[in-house]
mmCIF file of the C-alpha atoms, coordinates in Angstrom:
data_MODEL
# 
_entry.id   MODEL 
# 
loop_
_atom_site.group_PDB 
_atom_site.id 
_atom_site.type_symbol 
_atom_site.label_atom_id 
_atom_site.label_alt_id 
_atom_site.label_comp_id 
_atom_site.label_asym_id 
_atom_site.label_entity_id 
_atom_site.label_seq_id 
_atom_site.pdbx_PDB_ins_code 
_atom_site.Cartn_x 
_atom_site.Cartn_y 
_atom_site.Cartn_z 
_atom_site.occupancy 
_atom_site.B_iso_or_equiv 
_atom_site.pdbx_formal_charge 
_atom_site.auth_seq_id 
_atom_site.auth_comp_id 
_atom_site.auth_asym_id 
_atom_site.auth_atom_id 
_atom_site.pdbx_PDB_model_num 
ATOM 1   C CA . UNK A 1 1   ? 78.820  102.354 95.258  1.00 0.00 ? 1   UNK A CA 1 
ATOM 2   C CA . UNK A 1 2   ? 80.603  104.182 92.459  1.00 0.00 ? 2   UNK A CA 1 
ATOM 3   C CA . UNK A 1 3   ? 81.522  101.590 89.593  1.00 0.00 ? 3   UNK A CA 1 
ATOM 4   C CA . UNK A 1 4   ? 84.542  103.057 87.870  1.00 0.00 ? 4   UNK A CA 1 
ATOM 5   C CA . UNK A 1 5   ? 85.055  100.352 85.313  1.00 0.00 ? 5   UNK A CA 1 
ATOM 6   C CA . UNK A 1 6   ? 82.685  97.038  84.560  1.00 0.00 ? 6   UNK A CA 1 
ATOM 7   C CA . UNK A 1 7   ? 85.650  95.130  82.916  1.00 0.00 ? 7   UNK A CA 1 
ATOM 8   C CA . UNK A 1 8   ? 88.874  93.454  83.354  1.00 0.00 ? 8   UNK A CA 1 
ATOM 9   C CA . UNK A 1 9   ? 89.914  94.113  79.962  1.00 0.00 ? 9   UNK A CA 1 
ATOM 10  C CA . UNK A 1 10  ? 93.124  95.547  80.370  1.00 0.00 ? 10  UNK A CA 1 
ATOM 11  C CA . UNK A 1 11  ? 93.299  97.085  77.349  1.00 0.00 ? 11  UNK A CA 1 
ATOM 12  C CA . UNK A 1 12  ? 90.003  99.061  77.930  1.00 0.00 ? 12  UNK A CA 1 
ATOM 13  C CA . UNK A 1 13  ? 90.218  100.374 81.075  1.00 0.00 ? 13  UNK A CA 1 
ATOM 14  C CA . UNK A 1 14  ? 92.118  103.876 81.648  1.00 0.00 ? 14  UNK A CA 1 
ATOM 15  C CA . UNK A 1 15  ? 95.652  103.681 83.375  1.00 0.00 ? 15  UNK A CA 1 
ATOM 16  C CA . UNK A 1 16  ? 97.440  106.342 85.294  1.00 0.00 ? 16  UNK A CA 1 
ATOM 17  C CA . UNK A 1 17  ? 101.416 105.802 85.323  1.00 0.00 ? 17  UNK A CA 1 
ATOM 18  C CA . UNK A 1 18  ? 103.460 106.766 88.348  1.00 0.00 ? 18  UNK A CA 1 
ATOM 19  C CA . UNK A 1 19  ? 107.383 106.861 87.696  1.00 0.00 ? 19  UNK A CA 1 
ATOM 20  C CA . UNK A 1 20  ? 109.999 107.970 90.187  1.00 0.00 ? 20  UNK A CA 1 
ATOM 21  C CA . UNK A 1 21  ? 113.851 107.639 89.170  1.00 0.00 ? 21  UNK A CA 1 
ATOM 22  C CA . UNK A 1 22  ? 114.865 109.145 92.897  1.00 0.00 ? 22  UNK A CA 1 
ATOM 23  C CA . UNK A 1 23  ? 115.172 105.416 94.319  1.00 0.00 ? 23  UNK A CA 1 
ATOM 24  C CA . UNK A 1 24  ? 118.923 104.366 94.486  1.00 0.00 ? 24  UNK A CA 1 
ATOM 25  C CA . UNK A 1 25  ? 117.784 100.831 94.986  1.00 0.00 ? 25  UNK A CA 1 
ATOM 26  C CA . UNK A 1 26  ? 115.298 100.092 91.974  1.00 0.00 ? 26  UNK A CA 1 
ATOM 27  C CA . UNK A 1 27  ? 112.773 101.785 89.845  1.00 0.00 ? 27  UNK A CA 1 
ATOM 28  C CA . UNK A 1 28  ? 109.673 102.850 90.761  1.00 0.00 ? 28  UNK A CA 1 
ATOM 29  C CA . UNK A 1 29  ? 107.585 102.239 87.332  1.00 0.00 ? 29  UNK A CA 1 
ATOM 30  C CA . UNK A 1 30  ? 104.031 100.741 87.345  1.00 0.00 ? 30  UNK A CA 1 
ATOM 31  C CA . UNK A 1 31  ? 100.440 101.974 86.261  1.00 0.00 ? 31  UNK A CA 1 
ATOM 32  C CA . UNK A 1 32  ? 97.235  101.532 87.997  1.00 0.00 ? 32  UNK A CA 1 
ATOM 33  C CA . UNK A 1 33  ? 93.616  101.671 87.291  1.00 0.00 ? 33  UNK A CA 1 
ATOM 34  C CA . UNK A 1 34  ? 90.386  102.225 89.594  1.00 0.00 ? 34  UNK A CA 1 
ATOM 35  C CA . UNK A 1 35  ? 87.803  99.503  89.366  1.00 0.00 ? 35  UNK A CA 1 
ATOM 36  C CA . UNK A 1 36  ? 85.093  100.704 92.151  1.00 0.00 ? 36  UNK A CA 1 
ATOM 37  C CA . UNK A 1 37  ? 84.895  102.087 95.390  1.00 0.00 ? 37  UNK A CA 1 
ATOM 38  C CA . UNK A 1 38  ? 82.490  102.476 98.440  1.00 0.00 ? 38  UNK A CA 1 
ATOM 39  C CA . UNK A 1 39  ? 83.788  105.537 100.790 1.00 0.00 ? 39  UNK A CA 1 
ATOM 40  C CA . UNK A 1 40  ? 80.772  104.715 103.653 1.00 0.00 ? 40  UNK A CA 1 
ATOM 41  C CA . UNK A 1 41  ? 82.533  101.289 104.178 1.00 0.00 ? 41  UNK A CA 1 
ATOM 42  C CA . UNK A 1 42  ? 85.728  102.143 103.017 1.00 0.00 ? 42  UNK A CA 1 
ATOM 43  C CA . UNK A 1 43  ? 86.047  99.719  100.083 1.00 0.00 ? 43  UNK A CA 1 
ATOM 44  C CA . UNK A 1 44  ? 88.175  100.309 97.199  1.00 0.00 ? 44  UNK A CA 1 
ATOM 45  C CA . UNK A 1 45  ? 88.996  97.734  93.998  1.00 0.00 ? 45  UNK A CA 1 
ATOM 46  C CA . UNK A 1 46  ? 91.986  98.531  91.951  1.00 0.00 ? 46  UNK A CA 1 
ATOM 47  C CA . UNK A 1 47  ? 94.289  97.287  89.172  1.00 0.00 ? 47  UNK A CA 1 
ATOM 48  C CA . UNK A 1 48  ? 97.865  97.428  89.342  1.00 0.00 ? 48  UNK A CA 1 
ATOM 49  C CA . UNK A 1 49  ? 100.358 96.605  86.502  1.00 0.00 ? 49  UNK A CA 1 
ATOM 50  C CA . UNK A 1 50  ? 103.960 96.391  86.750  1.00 0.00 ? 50  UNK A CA 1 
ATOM 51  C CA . UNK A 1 51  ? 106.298 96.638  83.641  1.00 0.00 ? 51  UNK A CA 1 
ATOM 52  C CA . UNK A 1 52  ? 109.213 94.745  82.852  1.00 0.00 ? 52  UNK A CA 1 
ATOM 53  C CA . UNK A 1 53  ? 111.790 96.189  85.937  1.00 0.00 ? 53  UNK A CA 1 
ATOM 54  C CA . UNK A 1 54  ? 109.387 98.513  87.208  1.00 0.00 ? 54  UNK A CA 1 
ATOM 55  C CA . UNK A 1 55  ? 108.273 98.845  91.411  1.00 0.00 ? 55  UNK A CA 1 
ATOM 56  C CA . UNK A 1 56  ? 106.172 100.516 93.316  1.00 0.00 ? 56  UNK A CA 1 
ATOM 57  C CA . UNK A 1 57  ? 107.297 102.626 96.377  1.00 0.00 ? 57  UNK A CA 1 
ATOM 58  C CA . UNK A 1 58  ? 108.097 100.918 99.295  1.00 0.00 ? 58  UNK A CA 1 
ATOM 59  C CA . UNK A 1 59  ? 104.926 100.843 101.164 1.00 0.00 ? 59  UNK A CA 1 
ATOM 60  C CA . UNK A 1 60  ? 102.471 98.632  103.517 1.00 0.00 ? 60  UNK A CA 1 
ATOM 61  C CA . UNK A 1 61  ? 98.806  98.300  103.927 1.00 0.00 ? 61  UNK A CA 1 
ATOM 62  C CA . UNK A 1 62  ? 96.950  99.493  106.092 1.00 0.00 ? 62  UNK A CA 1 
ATOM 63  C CA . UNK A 1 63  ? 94.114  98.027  104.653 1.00 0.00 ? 63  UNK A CA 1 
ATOM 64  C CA . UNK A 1 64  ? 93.193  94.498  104.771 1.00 0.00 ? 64  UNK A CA 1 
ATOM 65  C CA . UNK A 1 65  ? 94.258  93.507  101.103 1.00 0.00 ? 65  UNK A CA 1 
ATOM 66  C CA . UNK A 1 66  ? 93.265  91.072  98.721  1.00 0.00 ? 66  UNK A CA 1 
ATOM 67  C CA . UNK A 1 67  ? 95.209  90.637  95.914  1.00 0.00 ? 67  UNK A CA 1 
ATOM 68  C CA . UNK A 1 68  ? 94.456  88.009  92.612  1.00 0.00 ? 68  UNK A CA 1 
ATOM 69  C CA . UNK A 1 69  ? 97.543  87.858  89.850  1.00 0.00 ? 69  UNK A CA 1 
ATOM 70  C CA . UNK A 1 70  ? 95.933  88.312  86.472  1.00 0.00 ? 70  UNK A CA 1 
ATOM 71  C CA . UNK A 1 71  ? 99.009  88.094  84.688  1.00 0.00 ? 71  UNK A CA 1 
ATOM 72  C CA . UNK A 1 72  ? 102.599 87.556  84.643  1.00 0.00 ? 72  UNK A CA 1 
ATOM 73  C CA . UNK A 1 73  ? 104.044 87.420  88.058  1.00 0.00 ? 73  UNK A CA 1 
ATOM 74  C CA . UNK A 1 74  ? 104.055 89.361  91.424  1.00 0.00 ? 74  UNK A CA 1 
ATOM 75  C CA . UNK A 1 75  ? 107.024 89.405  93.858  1.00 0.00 ? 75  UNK A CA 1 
ATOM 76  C CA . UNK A 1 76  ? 107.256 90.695  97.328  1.00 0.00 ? 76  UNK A CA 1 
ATOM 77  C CA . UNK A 1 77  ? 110.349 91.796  99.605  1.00 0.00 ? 77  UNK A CA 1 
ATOM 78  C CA . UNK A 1 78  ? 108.337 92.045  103.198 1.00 0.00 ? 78  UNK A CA 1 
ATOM 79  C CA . UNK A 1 79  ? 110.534 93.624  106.169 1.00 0.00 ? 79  UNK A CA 1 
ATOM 80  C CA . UNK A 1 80  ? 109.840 91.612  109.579 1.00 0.00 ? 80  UNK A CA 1 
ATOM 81  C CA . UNK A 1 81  ? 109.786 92.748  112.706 1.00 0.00 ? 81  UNK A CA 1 
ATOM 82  C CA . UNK A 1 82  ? 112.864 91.206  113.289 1.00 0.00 ? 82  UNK A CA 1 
ATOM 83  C CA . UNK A 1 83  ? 114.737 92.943  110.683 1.00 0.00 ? 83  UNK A CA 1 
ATOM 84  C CA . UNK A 1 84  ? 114.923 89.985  108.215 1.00 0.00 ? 84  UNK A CA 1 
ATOM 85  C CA . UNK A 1 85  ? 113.161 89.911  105.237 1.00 0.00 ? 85  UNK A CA 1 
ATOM 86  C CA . UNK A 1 86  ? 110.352 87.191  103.540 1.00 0.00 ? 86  UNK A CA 1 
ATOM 87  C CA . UNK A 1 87  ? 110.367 86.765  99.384  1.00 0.00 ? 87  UNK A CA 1 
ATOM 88  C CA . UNK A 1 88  ? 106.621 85.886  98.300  1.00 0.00 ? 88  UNK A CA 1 
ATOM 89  C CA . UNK A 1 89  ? 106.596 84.689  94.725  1.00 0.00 ? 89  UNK A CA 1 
ATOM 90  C CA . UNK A 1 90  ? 102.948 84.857  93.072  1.00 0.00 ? 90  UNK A CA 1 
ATOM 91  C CA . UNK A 1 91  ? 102.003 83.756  89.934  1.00 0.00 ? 91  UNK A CA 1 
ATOM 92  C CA . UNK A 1 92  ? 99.389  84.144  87.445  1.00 0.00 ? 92  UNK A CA 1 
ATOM 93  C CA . UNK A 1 93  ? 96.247  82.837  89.173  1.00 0.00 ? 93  UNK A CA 1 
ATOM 94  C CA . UNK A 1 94  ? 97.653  82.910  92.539  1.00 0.00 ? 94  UNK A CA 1 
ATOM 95  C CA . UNK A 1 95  ? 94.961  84.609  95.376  1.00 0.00 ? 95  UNK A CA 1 
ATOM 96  C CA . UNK A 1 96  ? 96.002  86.118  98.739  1.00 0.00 ? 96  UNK A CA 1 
ATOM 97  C CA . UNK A 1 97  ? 94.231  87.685  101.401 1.00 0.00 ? 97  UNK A CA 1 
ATOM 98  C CA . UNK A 1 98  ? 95.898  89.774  103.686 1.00 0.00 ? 98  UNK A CA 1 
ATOM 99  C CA . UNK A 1 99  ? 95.064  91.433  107.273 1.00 0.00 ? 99  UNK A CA 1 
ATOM 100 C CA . UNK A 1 100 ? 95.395  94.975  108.278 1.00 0.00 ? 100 UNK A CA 1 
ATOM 101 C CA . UNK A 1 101 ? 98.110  96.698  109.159 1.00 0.00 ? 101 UNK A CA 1 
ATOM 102 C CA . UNK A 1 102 ? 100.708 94.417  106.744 1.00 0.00 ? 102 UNK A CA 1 
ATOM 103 C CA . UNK A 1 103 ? 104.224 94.694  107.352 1.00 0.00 ? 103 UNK A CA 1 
ATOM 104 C CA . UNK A 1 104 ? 106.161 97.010  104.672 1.00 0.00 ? 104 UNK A CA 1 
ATOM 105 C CA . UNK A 1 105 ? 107.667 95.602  101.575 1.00 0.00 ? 105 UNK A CA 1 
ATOM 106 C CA . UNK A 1 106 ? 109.188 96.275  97.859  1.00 0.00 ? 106 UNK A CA 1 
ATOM 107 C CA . UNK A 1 107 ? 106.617 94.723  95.160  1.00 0.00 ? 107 UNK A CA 1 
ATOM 108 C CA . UNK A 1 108 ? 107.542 94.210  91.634  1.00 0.00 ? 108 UNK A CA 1 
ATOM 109 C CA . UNK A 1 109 ? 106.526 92.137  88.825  1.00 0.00 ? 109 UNK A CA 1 
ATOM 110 C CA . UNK A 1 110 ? 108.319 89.194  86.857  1.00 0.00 ? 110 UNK A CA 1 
ATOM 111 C CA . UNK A 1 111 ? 110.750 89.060  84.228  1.00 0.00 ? 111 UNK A CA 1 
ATOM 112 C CA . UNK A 1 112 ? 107.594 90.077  81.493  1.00 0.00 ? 112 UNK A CA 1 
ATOM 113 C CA . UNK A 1 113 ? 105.815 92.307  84.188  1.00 0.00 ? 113 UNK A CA 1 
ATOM 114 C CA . UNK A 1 114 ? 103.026 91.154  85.856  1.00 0.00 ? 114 UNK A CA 1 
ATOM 115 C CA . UNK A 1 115 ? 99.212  92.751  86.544  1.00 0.00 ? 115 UNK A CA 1 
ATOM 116 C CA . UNK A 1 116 ? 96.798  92.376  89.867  1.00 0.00 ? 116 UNK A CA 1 
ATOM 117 C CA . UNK A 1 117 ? 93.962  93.281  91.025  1.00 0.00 ? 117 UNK A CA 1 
ATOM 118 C CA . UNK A 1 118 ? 93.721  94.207  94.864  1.00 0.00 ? 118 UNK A CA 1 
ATOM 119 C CA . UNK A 1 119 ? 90.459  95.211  96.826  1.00 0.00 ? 119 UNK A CA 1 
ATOM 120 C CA . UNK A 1 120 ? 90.789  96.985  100.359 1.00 0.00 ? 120 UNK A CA 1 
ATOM 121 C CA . UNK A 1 121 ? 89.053  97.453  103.178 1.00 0.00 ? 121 UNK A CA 1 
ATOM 122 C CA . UNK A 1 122 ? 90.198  100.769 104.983 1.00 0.00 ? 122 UNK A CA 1 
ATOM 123 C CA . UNK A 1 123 ? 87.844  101.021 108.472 1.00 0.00 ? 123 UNK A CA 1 
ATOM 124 C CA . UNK A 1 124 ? 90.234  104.244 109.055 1.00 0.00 ? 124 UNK A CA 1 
ATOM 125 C CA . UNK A 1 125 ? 89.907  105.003 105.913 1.00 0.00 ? 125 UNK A CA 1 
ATOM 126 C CA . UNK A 1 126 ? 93.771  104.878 104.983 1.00 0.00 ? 126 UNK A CA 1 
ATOM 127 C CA . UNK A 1 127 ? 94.821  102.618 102.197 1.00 0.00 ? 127 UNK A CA 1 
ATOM 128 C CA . UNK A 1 128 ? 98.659  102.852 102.220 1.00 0.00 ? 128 UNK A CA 1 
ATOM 129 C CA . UNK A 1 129 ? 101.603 104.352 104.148 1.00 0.00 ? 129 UNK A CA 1 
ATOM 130 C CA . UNK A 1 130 ? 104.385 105.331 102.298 1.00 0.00 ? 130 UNK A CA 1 
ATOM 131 C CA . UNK A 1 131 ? 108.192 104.896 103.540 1.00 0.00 ? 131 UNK A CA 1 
ATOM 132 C CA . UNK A 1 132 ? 112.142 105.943 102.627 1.00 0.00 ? 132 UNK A CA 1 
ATOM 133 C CA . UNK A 1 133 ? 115.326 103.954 102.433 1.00 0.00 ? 133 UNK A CA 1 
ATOM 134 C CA . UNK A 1 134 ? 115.813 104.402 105.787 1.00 0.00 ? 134 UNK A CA 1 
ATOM 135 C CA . UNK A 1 135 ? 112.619 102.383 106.257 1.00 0.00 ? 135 UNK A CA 1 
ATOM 136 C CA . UNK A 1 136 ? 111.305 106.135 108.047 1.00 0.00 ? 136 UNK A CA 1 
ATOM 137 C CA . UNK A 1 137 ? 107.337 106.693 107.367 1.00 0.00 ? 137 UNK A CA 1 
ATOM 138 C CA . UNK A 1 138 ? 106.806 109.940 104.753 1.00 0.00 ? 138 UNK A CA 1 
ATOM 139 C CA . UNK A 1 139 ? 103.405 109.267 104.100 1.00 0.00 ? 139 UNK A CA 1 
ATOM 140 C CA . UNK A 1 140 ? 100.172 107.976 103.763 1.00 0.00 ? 140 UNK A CA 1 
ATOM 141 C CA . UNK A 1 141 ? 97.380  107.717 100.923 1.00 0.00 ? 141 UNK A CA 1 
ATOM 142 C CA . UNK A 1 142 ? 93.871  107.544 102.226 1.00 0.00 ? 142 UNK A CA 1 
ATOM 143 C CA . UNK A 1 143 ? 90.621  106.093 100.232 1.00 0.00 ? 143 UNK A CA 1 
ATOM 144 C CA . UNK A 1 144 ? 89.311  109.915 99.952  1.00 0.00 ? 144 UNK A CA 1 
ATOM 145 C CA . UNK A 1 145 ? 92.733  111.285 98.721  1.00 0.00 ? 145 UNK A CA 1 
ATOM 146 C CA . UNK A 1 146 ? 92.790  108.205 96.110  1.00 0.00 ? 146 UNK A CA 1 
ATOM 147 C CA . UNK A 1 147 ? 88.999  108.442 94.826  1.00 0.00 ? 147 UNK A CA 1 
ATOM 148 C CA . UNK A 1 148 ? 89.526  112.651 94.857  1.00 0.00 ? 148 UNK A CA 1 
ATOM 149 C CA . UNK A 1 149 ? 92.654  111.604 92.728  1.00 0.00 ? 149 UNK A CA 1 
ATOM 150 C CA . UNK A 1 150 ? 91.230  109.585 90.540  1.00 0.00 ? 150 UNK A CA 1 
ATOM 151 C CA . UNK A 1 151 ? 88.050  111.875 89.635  1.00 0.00 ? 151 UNK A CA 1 
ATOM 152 C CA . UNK A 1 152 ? 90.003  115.326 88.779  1.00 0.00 ? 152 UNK A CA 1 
ATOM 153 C CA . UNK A 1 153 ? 92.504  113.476 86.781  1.00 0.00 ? 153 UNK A CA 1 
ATOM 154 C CA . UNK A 1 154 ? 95.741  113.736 88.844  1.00 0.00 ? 154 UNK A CA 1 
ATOM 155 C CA . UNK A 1 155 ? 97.989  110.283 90.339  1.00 0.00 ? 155 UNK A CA 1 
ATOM 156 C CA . UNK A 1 156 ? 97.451  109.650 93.688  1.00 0.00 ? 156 UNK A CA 1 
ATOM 157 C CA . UNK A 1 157 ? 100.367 109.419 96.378  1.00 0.00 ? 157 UNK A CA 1 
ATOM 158 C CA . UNK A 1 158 ? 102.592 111.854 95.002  1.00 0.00 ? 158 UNK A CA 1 
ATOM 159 C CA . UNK A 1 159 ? 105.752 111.706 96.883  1.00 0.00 ? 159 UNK A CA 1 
ATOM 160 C CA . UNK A 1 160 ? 107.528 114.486 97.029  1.00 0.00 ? 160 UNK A CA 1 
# 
């Protein structure tokens, strides 16, 4: 099991931005980091930080996800079935575990940003799938992809 970084210092470990202005509805703006990873049992820890006003796409997981706030804050927009929406408001400290196959949803941190750490469990091997504002799939990012990624140097997920 490949160890990528042995700390939490977030001010040690290496970050890889991803920013996309194409979003009419917000910002897509936040930086991630690779903590460890097992690809036989298709493991995977990360960090993820969001700045002040930043996103990440609109996505869901695929994996079974938990996620621990390190700092600042952590909101969700998750789309339901039914076409309404649920707000999930996280704060520093705050643990969640989630199953499989989670429904989609905006993520963003607070009003100073906010950092977590999630680690996934991909059976299938797919971490994430990607979607538009028309809620239509466009992708997906699996654990290979991300760990191939992350070792030549490039950010994972690029949507075009």
């Amino acid at each position: 099991m490949p160890v990528v970084s042995r700390s939490f210092d977030l001010d040690a470990v290496e970050w890889r931005r991803i920013v996309d202005t194409s979003s009419k509805e917000f910002l897509v703006d936040f930086e991630y980091s690779l903590l460890g990873y097992d690809l036989s049992v298709g493991r995977l820890d990360m960090l993820l930080r969001y700045g002040k006003g930043g996103h990440c796409r609109r996505h869901r997981h695929v994996a079974s996800t938990v996620t621990l706030v390190l700092e600042g804050e952590q909101f969700l927009t998750e789309q339901q079935p039914d076409g309404t929406s649920l707000s999930v408001h996280r704060k520093k400290g705050d643990y969640a575990l989630a199953a499989a196959d989670a429904y989609p949803h905006l993520e963003h941190g607070g009003e100073n940003g906010g950092t977590v750490m999630l680690s996934m469990t991909a059976p299938t091997g797919v971490l994430f799938e990607y979607f538009d504002e028309n809620m239509s799939s466009i992708s997906t990012v699996s654990i290979t992809e991300y760990v191939a990624s992350w070792e030549n140097g490039t950010t994972y997920g690029q949507v075009p």
